[in-house]
N, C-alpha and C positions, 0 to 999 in steps of 0.2 A: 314325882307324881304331879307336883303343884304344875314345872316347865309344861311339861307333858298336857293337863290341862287347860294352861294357859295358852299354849299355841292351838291348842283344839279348838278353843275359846274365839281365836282371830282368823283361822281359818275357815272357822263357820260365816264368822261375819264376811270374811271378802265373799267366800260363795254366798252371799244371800246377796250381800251389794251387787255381786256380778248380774244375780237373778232378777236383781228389781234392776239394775240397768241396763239389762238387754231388753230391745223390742221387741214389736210383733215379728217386723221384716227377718230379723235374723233367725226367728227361728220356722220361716216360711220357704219350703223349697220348691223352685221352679221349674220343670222339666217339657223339654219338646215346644218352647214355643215359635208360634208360628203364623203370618199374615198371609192370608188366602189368597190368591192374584185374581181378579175379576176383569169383563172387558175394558178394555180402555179407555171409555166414555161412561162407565161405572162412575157414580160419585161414593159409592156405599162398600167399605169391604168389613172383614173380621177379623179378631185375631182369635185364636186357638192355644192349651196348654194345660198342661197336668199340673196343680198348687198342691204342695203337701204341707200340712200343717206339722212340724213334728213337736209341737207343743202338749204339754198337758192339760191344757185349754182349749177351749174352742175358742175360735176367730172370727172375724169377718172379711172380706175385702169389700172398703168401700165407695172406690172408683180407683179410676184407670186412667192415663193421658199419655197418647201418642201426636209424636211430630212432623206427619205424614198427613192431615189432616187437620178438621176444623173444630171437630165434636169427636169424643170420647165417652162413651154410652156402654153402661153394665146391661146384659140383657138376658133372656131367656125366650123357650118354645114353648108354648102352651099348647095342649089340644083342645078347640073349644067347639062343640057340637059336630064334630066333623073335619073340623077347618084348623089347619096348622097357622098359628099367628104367633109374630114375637111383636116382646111386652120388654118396655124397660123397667129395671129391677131397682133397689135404692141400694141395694148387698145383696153379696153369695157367703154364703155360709162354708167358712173351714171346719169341718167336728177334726175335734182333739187324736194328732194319728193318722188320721186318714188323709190320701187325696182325693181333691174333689176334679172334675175330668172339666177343663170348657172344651166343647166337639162342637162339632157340626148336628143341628139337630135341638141342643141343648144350648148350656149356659155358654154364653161368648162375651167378648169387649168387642162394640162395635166402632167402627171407624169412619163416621159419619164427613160426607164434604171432603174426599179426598185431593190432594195436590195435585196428583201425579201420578200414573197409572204404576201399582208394584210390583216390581220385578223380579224375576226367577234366581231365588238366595242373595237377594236385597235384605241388609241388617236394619231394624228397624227398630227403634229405642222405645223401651215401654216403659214409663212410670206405674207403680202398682203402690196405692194406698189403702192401709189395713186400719181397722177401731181403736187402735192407739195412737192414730195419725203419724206413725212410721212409714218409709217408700222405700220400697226395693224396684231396683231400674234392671232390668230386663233390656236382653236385645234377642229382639225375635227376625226369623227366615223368612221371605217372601218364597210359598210356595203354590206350585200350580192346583184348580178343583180335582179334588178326588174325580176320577170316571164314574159316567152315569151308573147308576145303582147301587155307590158303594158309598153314597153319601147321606143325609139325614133318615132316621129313623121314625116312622110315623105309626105308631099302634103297631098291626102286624106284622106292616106290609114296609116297602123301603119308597122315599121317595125318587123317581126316575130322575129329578134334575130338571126337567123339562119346564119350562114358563107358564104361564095361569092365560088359557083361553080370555075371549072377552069379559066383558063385564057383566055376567053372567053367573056371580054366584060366589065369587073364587075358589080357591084350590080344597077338592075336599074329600075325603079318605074311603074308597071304598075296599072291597075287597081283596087280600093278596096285594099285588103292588098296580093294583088300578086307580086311576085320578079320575072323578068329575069334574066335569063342569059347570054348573047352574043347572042349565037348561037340555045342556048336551046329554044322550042318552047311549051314548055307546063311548067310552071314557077312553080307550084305548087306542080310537080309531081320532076322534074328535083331537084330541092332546095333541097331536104329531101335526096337526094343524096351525096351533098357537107357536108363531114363530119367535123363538127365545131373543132375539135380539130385541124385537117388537113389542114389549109385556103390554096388557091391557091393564089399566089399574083402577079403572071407577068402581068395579064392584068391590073392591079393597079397600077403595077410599071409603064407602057408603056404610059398608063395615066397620069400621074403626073410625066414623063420624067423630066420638067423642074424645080419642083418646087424642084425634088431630086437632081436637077444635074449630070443627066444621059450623059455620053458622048453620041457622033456617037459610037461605039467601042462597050459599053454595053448595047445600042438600039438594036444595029445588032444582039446581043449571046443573046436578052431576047426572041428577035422578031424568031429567030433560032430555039431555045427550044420549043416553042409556036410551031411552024409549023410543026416542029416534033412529037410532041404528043398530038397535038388539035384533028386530026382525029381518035387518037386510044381512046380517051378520048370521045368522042360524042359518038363513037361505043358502048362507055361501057355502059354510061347513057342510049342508047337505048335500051340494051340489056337487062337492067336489069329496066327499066320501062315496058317492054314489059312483064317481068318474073313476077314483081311484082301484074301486072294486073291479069297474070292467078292464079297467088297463090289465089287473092281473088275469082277470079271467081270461084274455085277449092274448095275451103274452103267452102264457100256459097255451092255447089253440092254435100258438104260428100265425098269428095276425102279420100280416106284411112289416116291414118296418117303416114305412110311406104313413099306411095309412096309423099303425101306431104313434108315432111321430105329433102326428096330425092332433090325435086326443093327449098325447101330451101336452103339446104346448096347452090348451086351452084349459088343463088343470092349472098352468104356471101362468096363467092368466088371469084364474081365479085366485091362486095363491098373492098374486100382484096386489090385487083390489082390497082381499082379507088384511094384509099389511101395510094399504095406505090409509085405509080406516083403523087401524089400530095405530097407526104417529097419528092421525087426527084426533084421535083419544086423549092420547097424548100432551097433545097441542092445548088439545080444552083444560085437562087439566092445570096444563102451567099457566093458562086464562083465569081460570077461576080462585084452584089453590095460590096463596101468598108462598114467596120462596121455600120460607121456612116449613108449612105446611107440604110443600111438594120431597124436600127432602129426609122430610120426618115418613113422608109416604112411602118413599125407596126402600126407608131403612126398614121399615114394616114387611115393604115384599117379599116373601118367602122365599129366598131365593138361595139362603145359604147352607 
């Protein structure tokens, strides 16, 4: 009985040693990760990934570093009056048992000042540090964007994917899966206008003044640019929803394809104008904002 005891005695102890000397990491499992591919002049991507905590504790994760970039940023989506904005976070919360999902929409590691544009099942090493200053190194997928619609989740409705109109308000939640504008009044029609390669980002920027550390000074020259060519910019959207309306109605009646033709191009001539005012957008921002400020701006744009 005494033997008997006595090994009971030491094998309690090594499982308790065992217990106090395992980490966080080891008992944190990692599932499905994966780095989102963006276009190739993208400086900003994310990564993605299911964290299960199978401890009996809750956890934290409390940053992230990849070698693919310049900045590694924990972050999340908020919905604030309307407006989809991401916020950088200081931790994500593991509860005891559970996993916690980073997706698109939600909680993500962002990939700030990328190298090199990421490639389709490109391995890409991820350091992951948790509240006991343990790393579990991950190697996550370079994978393509979900197809329009099937990507972030906003209140009811889903976000289309599509880029944020002028500086105008930014991107903001209405009905079923409809996007505003600012100032646009028909959200459906205006959106397919905002050409995604082209984002407009001063109303973003005016927005999130404080989070960038916007002086008075670059408030003034953002809020300037804005006023100057908000009204020439409404014009155009109007001009060329009004165009695009007749082209269907025209098409639908057997309009010649001459004279169809004709009103096309002059939509794609408006669309021209729309998107060289929008790189002059642009342009002023990376005038005004400091490097840093412009790429803190990217990573804010809603885009993931």
């Amino acid at each position: 009985m005494k033997r008997f005891s006595m090994f009971a005695m030491i094998l309690g102890s090594a499982l308790s040693w065992q217990a106090w000397a395992a980490t966080v990491a080891d008992s944190i499992e990692i599932m499905d990760p994966y780095v989102r591919m963006v276009p190739p002049n993208a400086p900003v991507t994310a990564a993605f990934m299911q964290i299960k905590n199978n401890d009996s504790q809750d956890h934290t994760l409390l940053s992230a570093k990849a070698y693919i970039n310049k900045t590694t940023e924990l972050h999340t989506h908020i919905h604030d009056k309307g407006v989809m904005r991401m916020r950088r976070i200081e931790k994500i919360e593991l509860p005891a048992g559970e996993a916690t999902a980073l997706q698109p929409g939600g909680l993500h590691v962002m990939l700030i000042g990328l190298n090199a544009p990421v490639q389709e099942g490109q391995k890409i090493k991820l350091d992951l540090t948790f509240d006991d200053g343990s790393t579990k190194t991950v190697e996550a997928v370079g994978r393509p964007i979900v197809p329009m619609g099937k990507g972030m989740r906003m209140g009811a409705g889903k976000m289309n994917g599509m880029a944020n109109c002028p500086q105008m308000g930014g991107m903001r939640m209405m009905q079923g899966k409809q996007l505003s504008n600012g100032r646009n009044q028909h959200p459906m029609l205006r959106v397919l206008h905002a050409n995604p390669a082209t984002p407009n980002l001063t109303g973003i920027a005016l927005k999130n003044a404080a989070e960038l550390g916007l002086s008075r000074d670059q408030i003034g020259q953002l809020k300037a640019w804005r006023n100057q060519n908000g009204d020439k910019m409404q014009s155009l959207f109007e001009k060329l929803t009004t165009l695009e309306k007749s082209l269907i109605q025209e098409a639908l009646a057997g309009t010649s394809k001459t004279e169809y033709m004709t009103k096309f191009e002059e939509s794609l001539t408006i669309r021209t104008q729309i998107a060289a005012t929008k790189l002059d957008c642009r342009d002023n921002m990376k005038k005004v904002l400091t490097a840093e400020q412009f790429e803190k701006l990217v990573s804010i744009y809603p885009m993931m």
